[in-house]
Structures are given as C-alpha cells and as structure tokens.
BAKOL-230108 format. One record per residue (C-alpha): residue in one letter; x, y, z. Coordinates in steps of 0.25 Angstrom, whole numbers, plus 5000, padded with zeros to 4 digits. Each point is the difference from the previous one (the first is absolute). Example, Ala and Ser with C-alpha at 12.3 -4.5 7.8 and 13.67 -1.06 7.14 Angstrom:
A504949825031 S500650144998 
This chain:
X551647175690 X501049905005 X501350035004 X501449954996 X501150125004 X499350065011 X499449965012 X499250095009 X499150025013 X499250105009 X500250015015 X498750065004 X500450065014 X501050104994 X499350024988 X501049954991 X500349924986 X501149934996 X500749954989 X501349944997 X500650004987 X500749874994 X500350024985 X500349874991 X501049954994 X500850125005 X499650115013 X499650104990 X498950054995 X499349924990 X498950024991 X499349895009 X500350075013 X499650144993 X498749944997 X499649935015 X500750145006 X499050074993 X498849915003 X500250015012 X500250145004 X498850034992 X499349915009 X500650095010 X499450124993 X498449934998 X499849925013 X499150045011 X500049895010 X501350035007 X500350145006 X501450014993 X501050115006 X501349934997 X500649934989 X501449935002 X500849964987 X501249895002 X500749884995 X499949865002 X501450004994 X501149985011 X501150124997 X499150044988 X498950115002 X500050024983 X501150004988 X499350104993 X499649994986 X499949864992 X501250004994 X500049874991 X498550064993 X500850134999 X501249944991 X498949934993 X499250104995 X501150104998 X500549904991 X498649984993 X500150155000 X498550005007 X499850155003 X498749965004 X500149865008 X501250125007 X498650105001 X499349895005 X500949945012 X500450155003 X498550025002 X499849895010 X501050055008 X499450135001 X498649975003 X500549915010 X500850125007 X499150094997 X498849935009 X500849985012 X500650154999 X498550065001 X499849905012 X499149924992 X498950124998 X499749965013 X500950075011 X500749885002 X501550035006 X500949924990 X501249955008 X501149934994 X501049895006 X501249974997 X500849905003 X501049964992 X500550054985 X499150104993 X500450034985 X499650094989 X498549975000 X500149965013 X500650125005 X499050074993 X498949925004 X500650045016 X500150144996 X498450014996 X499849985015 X499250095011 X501149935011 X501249924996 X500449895010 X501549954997 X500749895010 X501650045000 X500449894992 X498950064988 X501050054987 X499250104991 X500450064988 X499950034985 X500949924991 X499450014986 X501150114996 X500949874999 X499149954989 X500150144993 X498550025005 X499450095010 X498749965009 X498850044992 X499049985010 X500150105012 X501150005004 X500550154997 X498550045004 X500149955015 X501650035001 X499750154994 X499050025010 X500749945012 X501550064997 X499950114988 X500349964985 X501650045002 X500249875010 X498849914993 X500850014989 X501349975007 X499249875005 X499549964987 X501350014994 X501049965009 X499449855001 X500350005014 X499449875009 X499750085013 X500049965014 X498750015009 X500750115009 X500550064989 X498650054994 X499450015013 X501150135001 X499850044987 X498249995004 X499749904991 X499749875010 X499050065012 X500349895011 X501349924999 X499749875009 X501249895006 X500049884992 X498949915004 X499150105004 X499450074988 X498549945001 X500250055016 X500350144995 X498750004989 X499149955012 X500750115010 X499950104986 X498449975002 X499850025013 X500650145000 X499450064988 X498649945005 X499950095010 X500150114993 X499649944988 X499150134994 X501350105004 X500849904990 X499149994988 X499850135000 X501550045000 X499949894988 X499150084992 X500950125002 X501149954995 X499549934989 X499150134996 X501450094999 X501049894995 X498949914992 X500649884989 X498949994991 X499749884993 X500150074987 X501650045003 X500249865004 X499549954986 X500950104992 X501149985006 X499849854999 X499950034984 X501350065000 X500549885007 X499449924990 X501050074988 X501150005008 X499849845002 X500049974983 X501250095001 X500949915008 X501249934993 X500249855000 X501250035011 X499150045008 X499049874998 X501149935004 X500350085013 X498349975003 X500349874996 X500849995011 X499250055010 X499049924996 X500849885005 X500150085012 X498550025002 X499849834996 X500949965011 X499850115010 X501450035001 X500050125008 X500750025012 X499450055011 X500850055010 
C-alpha cells in the first residue's frame, strides 16, 4: 500500500520504526489515515526481516501531534442519523489503539510523541501508549464535552487506570486543555522533554530501557495482567458513544461545526 497521511522508517541500529502521522484536509484522524495507520501496524505485527523492539508514533504536523476524532464525518453522519457509519468509524479507532496498546503482539515498546496539540482522539490515541513523550510546549486534553459528547474510544479506560475513576471523570468532563507539566504531575506524560528535543528524549528513552529491556517487559506484562483494557470494554464502551453521538442537538452541531473550522485551519495555539 501506498501512503498519503503518513510517512514512515526503520533505523536498524536501534531497532526502531517510525511513523509520522499527517492527516488530510485536517490533523485529525481520517478514515484514510485510520486505514494506512492500520496497515502499517499490522505490517509491524507480521514482518520478519527486522528485529523490531521500538515503535515511535509522531506528527508531521508542526504544533499538531493530532485533533482527535473527524469532526466534519461526524456532523455528517449524525445528521444522516448513520448509527452504523458512527459503529464503523468508532471501530477503526479501536482496532487501531488496540494494536499498539498490546505492543503489536509482538513485545514492541509503543512510545508516543508529542509535540504540539493532542485533542480528543488524539489524546486518547497518546494515552494508548507504553511511554508518552511530550516537548513543554505539547497541550493535551479532552474537549468533546463542549459538543455535549464524551470520547468514546479510551479515553476513561487509560485515564481510569492511570488516575482512578473520581479524577478520570473529572478530566473527561471538565474539558480542560492540559499543559505537558501539568500531566506529567498528575502521572499521565512519562518523560517531559524541552522544546526541540523530544525525538533526543525517544532516542535517550531507548538506550535506557535496552539495557534492561527483559526487566521492563516484564514489569509490562504485570501491569497489564492486573489492570488489563480488553478489546471487548473498548467496543462497548464505543457503542455507548455511538447513542450518545445521534442524541446530540443541533446546538451542539454548531458548536462542532465550529471546531471544525478550527481543526481546517489549525488554529490552535500553542504556547
């Protein structure tokens, strides 16, 4: 397959593929992306010629690591009322996530950099990480309540797990756009890197847990055997998002038809 929104490479000496993410028209992520994201990673999954260990997720977006969900197809098919064209986009999502959460069935360490604005799905998408890498300047958070929506595809799963379900909750429902710093006190961001030096800070991230690499994959499995995010919770919980999303009014269309133009012109400041 041919790549149009994303771009990708393998380093051999340290064992490590790339790809950077650039969704089109808008930085967020599109049924195109969803489909060449997924190809990809199951490439990752069923090739035997490189030994993989590490696997670095990024933009090609300057101030943008990823808006989140598609807004413009969502107002769409909310309108049309397409529970199932909802189903369908949700399950992308969540196959994508899911592949990269479980390390590609393969052991690979999934790590995560951000470097600008990660949004909704985006955050989310951050969130489904073994390491997440944010440079200062990197907002993260989930605005969908705005829209009278909540994220449907993770994002209480991964925030439950790290914080509790009191403060997930308070995450998800406050809206807030987080600073790096912030959610590297709260636990949420692994390695906060200076601006400018987050790709330094995956490579530094590499070295050090090749050392010991056996010590941290097993520390992996433990922690994923006691606090595990099935596949199966992902999916109902995206169903529930999906009758939430036909129950919006047409106020709050307009508020996502806002962000939309948002999202189009990439209009978000980074401080």
């Amino acid at each position: 397959m041919k790549y149009s929104q994303i771009r990708t490479h393998y380093e051999i000496d340290c064992k490590t593929a790339w790809c950077y993410m650039r969704g089109q028209p808008r930085p967020c992520f599109t049924p195109t992306l969803l489909r060449e994201g997924r190809h990809y990673f199951e490439k990752l999954s069923a090739q035997t010629k490189h030994d993989i260990r590490y696997m670095v997720l990024a933009s090609d977006v300057p101030g943008v690591y990823n808006l989140g969900g598609d807004l413009d197809l969502f107002r769409t098919l909310i309108t049309r009322k397409d529970e199932e064209g909802l189903y369908q986009y949700a399950k992308a999502c969540i196959d994508l996530l899911y592949l990269k959460m479980v390390g590609f069935k393969r052991d690979i360490t999934h790590i995560t950099l951000v470097q600008g604005a990660a949004l909704g799905g985006g955050f989310e998408c951050a969130l489904a990480s073994h390491v997440l890498i944010a440079e200062r300047r990197a907002r993260m958070g989930l605005p969908e309540i705005l829209f009278n929506l909540f994220p449907g595809m993770g994002a209480y799963s991964f925030l439950s797990r790290k914080l509790g379900p009191v403060q997930a909750q308070e995450v998800i429902l406050s809206g807030k756009i987080y600073s790096a710093e912030e959610l590297r006190a709260l636990g949420i961001v692994d390695l906060l890197a200076e601006d400018g030096q987050g790709v330094l800070a995956a490579y530094d991230y590499i070295k050090r847990e090749s050392k010991t690499r056996n010590g941290y994959l097993a520390m992996r499995k433990v922690r994923n055997y006691l606090n595990p995010v099935s596949y199966e919770e992902l999916i109902h919980v995206a169903k529930i998002w999906v009758e939430a999303a036909l129950r919006i009014k047409q106020r709050d269309l307009r508020m996502m038809e806002r962000l939309i133009s948002r999202q189009t012109h990439k209009s978000i400041k980074v401080a």
